[in-house]
C-alpha positions in Angstrom: -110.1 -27.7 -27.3 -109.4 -25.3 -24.2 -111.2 -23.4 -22.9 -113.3 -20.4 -24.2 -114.6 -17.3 -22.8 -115.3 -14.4 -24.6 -115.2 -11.1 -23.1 -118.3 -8.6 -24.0 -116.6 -6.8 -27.0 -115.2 -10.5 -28.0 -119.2 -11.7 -28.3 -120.5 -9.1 -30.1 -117.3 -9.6 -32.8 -117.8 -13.2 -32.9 -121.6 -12.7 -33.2 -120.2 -10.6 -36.7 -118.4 -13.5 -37.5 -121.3 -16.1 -36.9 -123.5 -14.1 -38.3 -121.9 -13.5 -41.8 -119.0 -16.3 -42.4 -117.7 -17.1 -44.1 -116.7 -13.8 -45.1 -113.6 -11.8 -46.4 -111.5 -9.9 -43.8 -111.6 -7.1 -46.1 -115.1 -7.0 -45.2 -114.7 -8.3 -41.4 -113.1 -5.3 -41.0 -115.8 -2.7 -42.8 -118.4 -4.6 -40.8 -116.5 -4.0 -37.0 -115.8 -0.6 -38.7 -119.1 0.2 -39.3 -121.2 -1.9 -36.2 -117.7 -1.7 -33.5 -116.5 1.7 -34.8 -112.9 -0.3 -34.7 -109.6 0.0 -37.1 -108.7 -2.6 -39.1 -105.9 -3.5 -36.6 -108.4 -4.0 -33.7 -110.1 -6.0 -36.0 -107.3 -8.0 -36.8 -105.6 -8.7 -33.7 -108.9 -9.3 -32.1 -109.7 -12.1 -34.8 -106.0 -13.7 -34.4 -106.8 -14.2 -30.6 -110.3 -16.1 -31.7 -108.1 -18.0 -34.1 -105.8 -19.1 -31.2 -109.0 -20.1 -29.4 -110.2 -21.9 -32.4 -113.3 -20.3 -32.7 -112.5 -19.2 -36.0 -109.8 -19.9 -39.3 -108.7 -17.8 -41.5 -107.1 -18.9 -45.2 -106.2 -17.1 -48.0 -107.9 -14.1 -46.7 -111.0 -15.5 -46.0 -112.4 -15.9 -42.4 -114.4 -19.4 -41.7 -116.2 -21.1 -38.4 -114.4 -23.6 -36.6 -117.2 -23.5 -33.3 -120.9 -22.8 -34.2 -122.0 -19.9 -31.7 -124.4 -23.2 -30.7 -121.8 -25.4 -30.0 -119.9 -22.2 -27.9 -123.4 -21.7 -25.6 -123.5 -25.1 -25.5 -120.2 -25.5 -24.0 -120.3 -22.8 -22.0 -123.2 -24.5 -20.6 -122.1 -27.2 -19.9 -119.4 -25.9 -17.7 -121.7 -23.5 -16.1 -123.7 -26.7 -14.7 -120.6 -28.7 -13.5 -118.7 -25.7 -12.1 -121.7 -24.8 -10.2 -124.1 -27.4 -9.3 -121.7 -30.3 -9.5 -122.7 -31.5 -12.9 -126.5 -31.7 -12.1 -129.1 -30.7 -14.3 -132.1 -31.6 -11.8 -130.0 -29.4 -9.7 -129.9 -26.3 -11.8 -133.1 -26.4 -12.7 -134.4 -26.7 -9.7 -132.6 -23.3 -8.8 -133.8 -22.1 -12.1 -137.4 -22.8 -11.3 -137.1 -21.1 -7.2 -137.1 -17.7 -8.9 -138.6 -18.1 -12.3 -141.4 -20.5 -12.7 -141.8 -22.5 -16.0 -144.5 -21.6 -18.2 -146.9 -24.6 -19.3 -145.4 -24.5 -22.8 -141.7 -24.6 -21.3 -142.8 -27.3 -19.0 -144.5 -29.1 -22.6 -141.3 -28.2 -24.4 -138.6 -29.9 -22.0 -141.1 -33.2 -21.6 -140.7 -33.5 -25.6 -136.4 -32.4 -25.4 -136.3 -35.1 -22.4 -138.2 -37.9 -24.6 -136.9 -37.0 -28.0 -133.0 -37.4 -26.3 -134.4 -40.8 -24.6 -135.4 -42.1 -27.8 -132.3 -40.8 -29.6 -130.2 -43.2 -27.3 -129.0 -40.7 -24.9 -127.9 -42.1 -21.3 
């Protein structure tokens, strides 16, 4: 898949999407009517670009997932880190931390993510 960026009026549309899929466009569009304050052609050409992307499918009227929002942040992530600190984790969190020290329960919670992922066979 190629890559995906979604402008500010993209993510709060695809957070509609996530949010209530899968779902009719009939009602796609009274949802961005009612939450966007968008016409049914916004809607609708703003949903056929996010198809292109393959965020989202649409069949037979009905509008379906194809990338979780999880698996979107995760991606976009992930690219974050290797376009910006060469791929390293240690090294973004150690520019992470500079500014914005971890709490004792974050510290707790990435000790049990970093053994849990050990266990799980992860390199």
């Amino acid at each position: 898949m190629r890559e995906v960026k979604l402008g500010v009026v993209e993510g709060r549309f695809a957070d509609i999407v996530w949010t209530n899929a899968p779902l009719t466009t009939r009602e796609l569009v009274a949802l961005c009517e009612q939450e966007l304050c968008w016409k049914r052609t916004t809607t609708y050409t703003v949903l056929k670009k996010l198809c292109e992307r393959g965020l989202f499918a649409t069949e037979n009227g009905t509008v379906t997932v194809c990338l979780s929002k999880e698996e979107f942040y995760a991606r976009q992530s992930e690219r974050f880190v290797e376009e910006t600190f060469a791929g390293s984790l240690p090294a973004f969190i150690a520019a992470f931390t500079a500014r914005k020290p971890l709490t004792a329960a974050e510290r707790e919670e990435i000790i049990r993510m970093i053994d849990r992922f050990g266990k799980e066979g992860g390199s």
